[in-house]
Each structure stands twice: as structure tokens, then as C-alpha cells.
N, C-alpha and C positions, 0 to 999 in steps of 0.2 A: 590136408594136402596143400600144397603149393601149386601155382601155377606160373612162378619162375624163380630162378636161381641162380645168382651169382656166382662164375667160378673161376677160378685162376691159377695159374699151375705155376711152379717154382722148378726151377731144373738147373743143371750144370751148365749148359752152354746155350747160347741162341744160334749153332748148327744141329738142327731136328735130328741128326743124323751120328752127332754124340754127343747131342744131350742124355742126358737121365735125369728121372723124375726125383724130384725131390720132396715134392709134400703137392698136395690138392688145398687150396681154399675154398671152401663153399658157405656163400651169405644165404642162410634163408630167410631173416628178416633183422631188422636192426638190432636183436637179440642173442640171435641165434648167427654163429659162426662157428664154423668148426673146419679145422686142419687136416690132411691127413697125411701123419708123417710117414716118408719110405726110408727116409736117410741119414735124418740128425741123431742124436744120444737120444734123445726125449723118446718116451715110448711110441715103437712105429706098431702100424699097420701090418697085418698081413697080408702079399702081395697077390695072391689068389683072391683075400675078401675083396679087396680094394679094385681091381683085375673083373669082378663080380658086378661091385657097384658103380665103375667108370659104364659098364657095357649096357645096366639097368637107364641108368641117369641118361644116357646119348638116345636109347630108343624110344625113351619114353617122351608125353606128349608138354612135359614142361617145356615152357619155353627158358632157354636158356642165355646166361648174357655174360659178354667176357669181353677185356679188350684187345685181344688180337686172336679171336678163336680159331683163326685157320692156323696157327702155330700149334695153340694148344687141342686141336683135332690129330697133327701130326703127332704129335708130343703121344696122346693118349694111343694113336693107332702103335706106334715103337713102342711104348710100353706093353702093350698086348700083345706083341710079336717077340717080347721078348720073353712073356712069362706064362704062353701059349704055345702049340704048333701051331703053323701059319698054314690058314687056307690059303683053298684057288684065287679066290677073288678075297681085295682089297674091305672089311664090313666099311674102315672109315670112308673108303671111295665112294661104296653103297651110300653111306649116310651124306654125304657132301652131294652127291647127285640128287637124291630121293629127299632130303629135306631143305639144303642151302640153294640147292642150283646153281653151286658153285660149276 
């Protein structure tokens, strides 16, 4: 188990708003990195697993580290609205309240 995690998102544009996701970085130790593609030719993800594992990773109690993660919070919540129905309430709101205090 890890008790933190590197991650960093790749996407089309730096407006949260049409961007789209392009692949997930994640370091779990100077070893261990791994991609996850949505976009490029190289073999991608599928967008339910990956959909799966953004929504695991946010709730769980790693701590997490990235350098602009309130981009990539927005970044992840669009992504889940896009490959989801969207509830009443906002989960990344939930989570920016309830974990950042933002």
C-alpha cells in the first residue's frame, strides 16, 4: 500500500471547460509510473475502468500530490460527467469541501 501518489493529468486545453482528458500520470515510487492513456494511438484505457479508478483514488485515504490539483479536480470531475449521469450534487464539490477546504 502506498500512503501517497503522484498525479498529473494531460489534457487538450487549459479551459476545464473544453478540455478533455488525455492520459493520467501516476508516480508511485521512483519505479513505478504508469500512464493512463484515453487519447493517443498507443493502447488506451477504458473509459468506465479508468472512470472506476479516478473515483477510488479521490476517496481514498492516500494522500495525494500534484502541481495544480484544483485544475486537475476540475479536469477529473468533467471527465466523470462526461462518461456518467450527472448527479444532484457536485462528488468533486463533496470532495474539495470535505477533504481540501477548499
Amino acid at each position: 500500500n502506498y500512503k501517497e501518489i503522484v498525479i498529473d493529468t494531460e489534457t487538450t486545453s487549459l479551459n476545464v471547460r473544453e478540455a478533455q482528458l488525455v492520459w493520467i500520470s501516476i508516480l508511485l515510487s521512483e519505479n513505478k509510473i504508469y500512464y493512463i492513456n484515453l487519447m493517443h494511438n498507443w493502447p488506451r484505457v477504458d473509459y468506465e475502468m479508468t472512470q472506476k479508478f479516478v473515483k477510488k483514488l479521490l476517496w481514498s485515504d492516500i494522500k495525494l500530490i500534484a502541481h495544480n490539483f484544483k485544475y486537475d479536480l476540475q479536469i477529473f470531475e468533467h471527465f466523470m460527467k462526461k462518461t456518467q449521469e450527472k448527479t444532484k450534487k457536485s462528488w468533486a464539490e463533496d470532495l474539495w469541501q470535505m477533504q481540501l477546504g477548499l
